[in-house]
C-alpha positions in Angstrom: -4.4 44.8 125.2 -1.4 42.8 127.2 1.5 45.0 128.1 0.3 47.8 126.4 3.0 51.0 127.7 3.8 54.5 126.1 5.5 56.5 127.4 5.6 58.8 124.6 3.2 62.4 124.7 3.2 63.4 121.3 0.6 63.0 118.8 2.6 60.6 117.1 3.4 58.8 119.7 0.0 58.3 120.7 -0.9 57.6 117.1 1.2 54.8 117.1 0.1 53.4 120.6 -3.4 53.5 119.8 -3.2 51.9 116.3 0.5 49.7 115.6 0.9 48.1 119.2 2.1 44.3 118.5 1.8 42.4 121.4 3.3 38.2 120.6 2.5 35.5 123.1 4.9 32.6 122.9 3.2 30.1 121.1 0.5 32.2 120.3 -0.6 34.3 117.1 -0.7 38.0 116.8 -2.8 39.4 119.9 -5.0 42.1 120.0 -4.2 43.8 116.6 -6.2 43.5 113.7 -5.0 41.9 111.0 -5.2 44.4 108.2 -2.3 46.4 110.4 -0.2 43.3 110.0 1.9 42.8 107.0 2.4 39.1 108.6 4.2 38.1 112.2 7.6 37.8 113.0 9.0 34.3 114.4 9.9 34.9 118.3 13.7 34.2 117.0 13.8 37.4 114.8 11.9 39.7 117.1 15.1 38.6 119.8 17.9 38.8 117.1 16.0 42.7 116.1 17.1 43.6 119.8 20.5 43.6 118.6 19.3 47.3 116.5 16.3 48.2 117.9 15.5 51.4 119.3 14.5 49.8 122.2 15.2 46.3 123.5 14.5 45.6 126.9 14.0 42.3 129.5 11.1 43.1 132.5 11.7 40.0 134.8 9.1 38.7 137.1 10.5 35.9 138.8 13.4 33.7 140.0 14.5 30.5 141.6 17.3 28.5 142.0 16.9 24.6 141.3 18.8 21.8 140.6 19.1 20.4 137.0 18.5 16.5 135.6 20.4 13.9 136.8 23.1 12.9 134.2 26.1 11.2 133.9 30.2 12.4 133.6 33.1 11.2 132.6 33.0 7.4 131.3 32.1 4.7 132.8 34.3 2.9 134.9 35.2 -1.1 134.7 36.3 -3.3 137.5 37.6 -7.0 136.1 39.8 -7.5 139.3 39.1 -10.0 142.1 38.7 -6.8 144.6 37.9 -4.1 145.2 39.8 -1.2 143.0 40.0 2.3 142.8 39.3 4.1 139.6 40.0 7.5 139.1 37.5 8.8 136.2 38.3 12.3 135.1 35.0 14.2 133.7 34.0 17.8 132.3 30.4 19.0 132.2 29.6 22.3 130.2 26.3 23.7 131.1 25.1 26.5 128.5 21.8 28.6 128.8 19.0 27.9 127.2 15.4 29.5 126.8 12.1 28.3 126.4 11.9 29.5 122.7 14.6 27.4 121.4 16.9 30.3 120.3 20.6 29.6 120.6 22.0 31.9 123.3 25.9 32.9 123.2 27.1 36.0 125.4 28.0 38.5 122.5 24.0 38.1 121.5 22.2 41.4 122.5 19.3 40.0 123.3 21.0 37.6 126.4 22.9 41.3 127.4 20.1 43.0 128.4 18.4 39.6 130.1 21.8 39.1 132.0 21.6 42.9 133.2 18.1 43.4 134.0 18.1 40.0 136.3 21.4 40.7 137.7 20.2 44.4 138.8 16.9 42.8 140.0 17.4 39.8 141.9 21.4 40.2 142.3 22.4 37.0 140.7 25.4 37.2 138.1 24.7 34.8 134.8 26.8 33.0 132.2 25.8 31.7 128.7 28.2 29.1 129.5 30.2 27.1 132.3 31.9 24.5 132.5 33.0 22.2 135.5 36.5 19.8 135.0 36.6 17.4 138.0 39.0 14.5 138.9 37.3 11.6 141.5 38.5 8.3 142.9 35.7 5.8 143.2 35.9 2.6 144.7 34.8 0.0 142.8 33.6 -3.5 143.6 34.9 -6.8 141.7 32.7 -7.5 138.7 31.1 -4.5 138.8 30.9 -1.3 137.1 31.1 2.5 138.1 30.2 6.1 137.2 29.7 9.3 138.1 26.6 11.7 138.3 25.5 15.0 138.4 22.9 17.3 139.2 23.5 20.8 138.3 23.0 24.2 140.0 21.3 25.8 137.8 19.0 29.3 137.6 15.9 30.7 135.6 14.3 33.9 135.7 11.2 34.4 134.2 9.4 37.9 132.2 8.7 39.5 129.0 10.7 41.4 126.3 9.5 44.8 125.4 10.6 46.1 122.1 10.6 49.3 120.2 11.6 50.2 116.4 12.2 53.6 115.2 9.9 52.0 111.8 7.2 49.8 111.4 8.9 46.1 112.0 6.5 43.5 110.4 3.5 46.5 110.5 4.1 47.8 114.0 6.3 49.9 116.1 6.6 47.9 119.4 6.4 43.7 120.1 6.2 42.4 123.2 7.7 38.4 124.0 5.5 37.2 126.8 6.2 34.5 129.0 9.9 34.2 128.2 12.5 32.2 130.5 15.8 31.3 130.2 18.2 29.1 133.2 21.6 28.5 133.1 24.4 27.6 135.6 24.1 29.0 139.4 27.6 31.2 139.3 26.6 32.5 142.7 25.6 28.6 143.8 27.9 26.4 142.4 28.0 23.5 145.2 23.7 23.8 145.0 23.9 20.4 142.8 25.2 17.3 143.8 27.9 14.5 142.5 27.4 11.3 143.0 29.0 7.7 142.8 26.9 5.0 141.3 27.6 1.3 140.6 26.1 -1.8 139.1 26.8 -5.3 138.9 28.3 -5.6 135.0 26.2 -7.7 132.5 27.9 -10.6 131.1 27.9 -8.7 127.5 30.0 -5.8 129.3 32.3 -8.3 130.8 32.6 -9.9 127.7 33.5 -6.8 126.3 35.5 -4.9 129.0 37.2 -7.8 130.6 
């Protein structure tokens, strides 16, 4: 059985180990359990929102790295109808939340993000944020007739590991579920210049002159 740990000595406790152990695998069915222990399986969403009263709730990371996110683009797009060259100044703000590879909504008063923050910060160091956002002001030079913008790639984090969790009662016919495979990246706090910003430009269109000049 995956990630099968107690801790417990008592007869109960062993009782419970050797015949309620849940273990989920993201994307997976019920693993290793027979189904007539079962009463059915919880979605990974409500095992996460349980950590929030759980008797146990906790995040076992087993990897990290730094990376830069998807290009994308800030601010609005920039028009040059002049004869020369002009400068544009093009004010932009980019808000960079964390997400997870389960598709739950992460804020920072959610338990489950708590103990994930903690347990990577004390292993690898690195503080984390459910959100950040970056408010810039740039001067571009733009050529006649053509258009300009500005983007981004964003320093961004992701830890990898598993949620172990206990309940004092049988939650959906066992005691303790186990979230394998979970990972979750957000903005690089510690990083924040790891990304780039970038000037583009391209000749406008007739339509966009049409519509911009």
């Amino acid at each position: 059985m995956q990630f099968v740990r107690n801790k417990r000595s008592s007869a109960k406790g062993a009782l419970r180990a050797a015949g309620v152990v849940g273990a989920l695998a993201l994307g997976a069915s019920l693993m290793a359990v027979p189904q007539s222990y079962a009463d059915s399986s919880p979605s990974v969403s409500e095992l996460l929102n349980a950590c929030s009263w759980a008797d146990l709730c906790q995040f076992h990371p087993q990897s990290y790295t730094a990376y830069v996110g998807p290009k994308h683009q800030v601010g609005t797009t920039a028009y040059n109808c002049a004869s020369q060259t002009n400068q544009h100044r093009i004010d932009w703000s980019d808000t960079t939340g964390a997400t997870n590879s389960v598709g739950v909504s992460i804020s920072a008063s959610v338990k489950f993000w708590e103990v994930y923050e903690a347990s990577v910060t004390a292993s690898y160091g690195h503080t984390w944020e459910s959100s950040h956002t970056t408010t810039e002001s740039d001067t571009v030079n733009i050529p006649s007739g053509y258009k300009g913008w500005i983007e981004r790639g964003t320093s961004k984090q992701q830890a990898t590991g598993w949620y172990e969790i206990h309940f004092g009662k049988r939650y959906y016919g066992h005691y303790y579920w186990y979230i394998n495979n979970y990972k979750s990246s957000a903005f690089n706090t510690d990083n924040p210049n790891g990304g780039y910003v970038n000037f583009k430009d391209a000749k406008m269109s007739s339509s966009e002159r049409s519509a911009h000049c």
